[in-house]
Each structure stands twice: as structure tokens, then as C-alpha cells.
C-alpha positions, 0 to 999 in steps of 0.5 A, spaced: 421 111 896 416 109 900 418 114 905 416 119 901 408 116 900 409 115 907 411 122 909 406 125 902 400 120 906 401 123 913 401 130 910 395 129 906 391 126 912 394 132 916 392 137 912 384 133 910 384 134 919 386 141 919 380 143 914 375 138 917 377 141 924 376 149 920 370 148 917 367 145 924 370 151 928 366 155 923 360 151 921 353 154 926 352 151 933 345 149 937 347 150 944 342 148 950 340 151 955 336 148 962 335 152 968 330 153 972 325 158 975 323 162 981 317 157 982 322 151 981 319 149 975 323 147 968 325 152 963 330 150 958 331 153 951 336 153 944 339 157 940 342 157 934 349 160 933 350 162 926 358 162 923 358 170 923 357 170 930 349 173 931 345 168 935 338 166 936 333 164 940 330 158 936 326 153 941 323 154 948 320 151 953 317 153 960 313 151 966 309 155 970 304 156 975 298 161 975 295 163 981 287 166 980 283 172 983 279 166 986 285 162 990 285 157 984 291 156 981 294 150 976 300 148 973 301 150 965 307 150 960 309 155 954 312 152 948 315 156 943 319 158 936 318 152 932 321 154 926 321 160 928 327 166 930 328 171 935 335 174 934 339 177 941 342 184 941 349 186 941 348 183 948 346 176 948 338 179 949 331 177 948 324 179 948 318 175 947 312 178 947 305 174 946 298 176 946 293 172 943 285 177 942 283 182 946 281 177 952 286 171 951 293 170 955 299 175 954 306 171 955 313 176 956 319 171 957 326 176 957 333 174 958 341 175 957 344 169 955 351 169 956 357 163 954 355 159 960 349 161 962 343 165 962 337 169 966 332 173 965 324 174 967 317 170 965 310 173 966 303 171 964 296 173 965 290 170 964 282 173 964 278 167 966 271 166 969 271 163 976 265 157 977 260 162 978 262 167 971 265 172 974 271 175 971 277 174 974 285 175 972 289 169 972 299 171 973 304 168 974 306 175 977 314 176 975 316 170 975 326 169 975 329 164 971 337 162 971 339 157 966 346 154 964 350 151 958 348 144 958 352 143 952 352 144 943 353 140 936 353 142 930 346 145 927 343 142 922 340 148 918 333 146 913 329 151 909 324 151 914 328 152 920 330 159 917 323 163 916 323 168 921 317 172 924 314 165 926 312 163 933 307 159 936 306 158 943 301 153 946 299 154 953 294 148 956 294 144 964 295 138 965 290 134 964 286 139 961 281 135 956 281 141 952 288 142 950 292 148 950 291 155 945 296 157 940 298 164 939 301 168 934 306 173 934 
């Protein structure tokens, strides 16, 4: 007898394994990615693999530098996709396109993420006034970027991580006592 409740024992915890193994195998993945750009500046970036297998690109973050007409340039950051979603094509693609205002930054980060890795393009453009108020055009010019898998865990989907059509991008320097500005897409 106490083989059977060892051997009934031993496939029930076989069979609560098998499932649990399943239901993780299945359940949505956020997996990070962190690289760096043609700058040697930080670019890091996850996405949200859902269990039907479409991919989204939830949260980035960018370091850049700008260069300006008048030979200044600063070290800035991009942050983005708090809460909201940008769905990959077919092939793992994205496009981010920002622009705040007529006369504010416009910001474009694009790429192709793969199993393992990930590249694409930034480029931001800024018009600023220069110490004397002379109007003047702030880039980055075409910027590369390449990023790998860093690693992936489960994902802990709330109602408020679902909303699509949000995205927010904060741009500011370093130091900058102003802050940074926040976009809308």
C-alpha cells in the first residue's frame, strides 16, 4: 500500500511540475536589452513578449550628445514608453517618431530587435538660441546603436501597463536646473 501513495505521490507532483513548467513556457516575458551607441553612450531598452507571440517595445532609455551650430554642445538623455506600447512589425521593427510644438525637439529612435540582439538608429534635433539670441540648430546627426539580450523574466502585466497610444519622453542636461521637457505622442 505505501508504494501506491508513493508512486500516486510522485506522479501528482510530476504532473503539478509539468503544468507549472507549461504555464511559465507560455505566460508573457519582459526581456532587456542594453547596448550602446555610435557616440559610446548607453542605450538600454525592454520589451514585452506576450504569449501569442507579438512583441512590444515598453520602456527606453537613451544617452546622447547634441552638438549646436555655435560649436557647443551637452550631454542629454531620452526616456520613454512609461506605460505605454509600440508594437514590432512582423520583423522585430520599430519606430519612434516624437516631435513637441512647432519649435521644440523632435526625436526618432528606430531599430530591428532580434532573439539576441538589436540595432537600429537615433536622431534628435533641437532649435535653440545661441548667448547672443540668434536662432541655431541643435543634432545629434544620425546616431547607430546595437544592443544585446541581457536577460528575460516573467512579466507582471497591471491594467495600467496596458494603455496604448502613450508615450512620454523627457529630455533634460545634466545639471540643467530647469529640468527636462516632456512630449507626447
Amino acid at each position: 500500500m505505501r508504494t501506491f501513495d508513493r508512486r500516486a505521490a510522485l506522479v501528482a507532483l510530476t504532473a503539478g511540475l509539468v503544468l507549472v513548467l507549461a504555464f511559465s513556457a507560455s505566460a508573457s516575458q519582459r526581456i532587456s536589452y542594453r547596448g550602446e551607441t555610435s557616440q559610446a553612450e548607453l542605450v538600454r531598452f525592454k520589451i514585452l513578449k506576450r504569449d501569442n507571440g507579438q512583441r512590444f517595445l515598453t520602456d527606453y532609455l537613451i544617452f546622447f550628445t547634441m552638438t549646436c551650430e555655435d560649436g557647443s554642445s551637452g550631454r542629454w538623455g531620452g526616456l520613454g514608453s512609461r506605460g505605454g506600447l509600440q508594437r514590432l512589425g512582423e520583423g522585430g521593427e520599430f519606430q519612434v517618431v516624437l516631435r513637441d510644438e512647432p519649435s521644440g525637439p523632435s526625436f526618432q529612435f528606430a531599430g530591428t530587435v532580434r532573439f539576441g540582439s538589436a540595432e537600429g538608429t537615433l536622431e534628435v534635433n533641437y532649435a535653440s538660441l545661441t548667448d547672443d539670441d540668434q536662432a541655431q540648430l541643435c543634432t545629434t546627426g544620425v546616431v547607430d546603436w546595437s544592443a544585446d539580450r541581457r536577460r528575460s523574466h516573467p512579466a507582471r502585466i497591471s491594467p495600467t501597463s496596458l494603455s496604448e497610444g502613450v508615450t512620454f519622453f523627457e529630455v533634460g542636461r545634466r545639471g540643467d536646473p530647469r529640468g527636462g521637457r516632456a512630449l507626447r505622442s
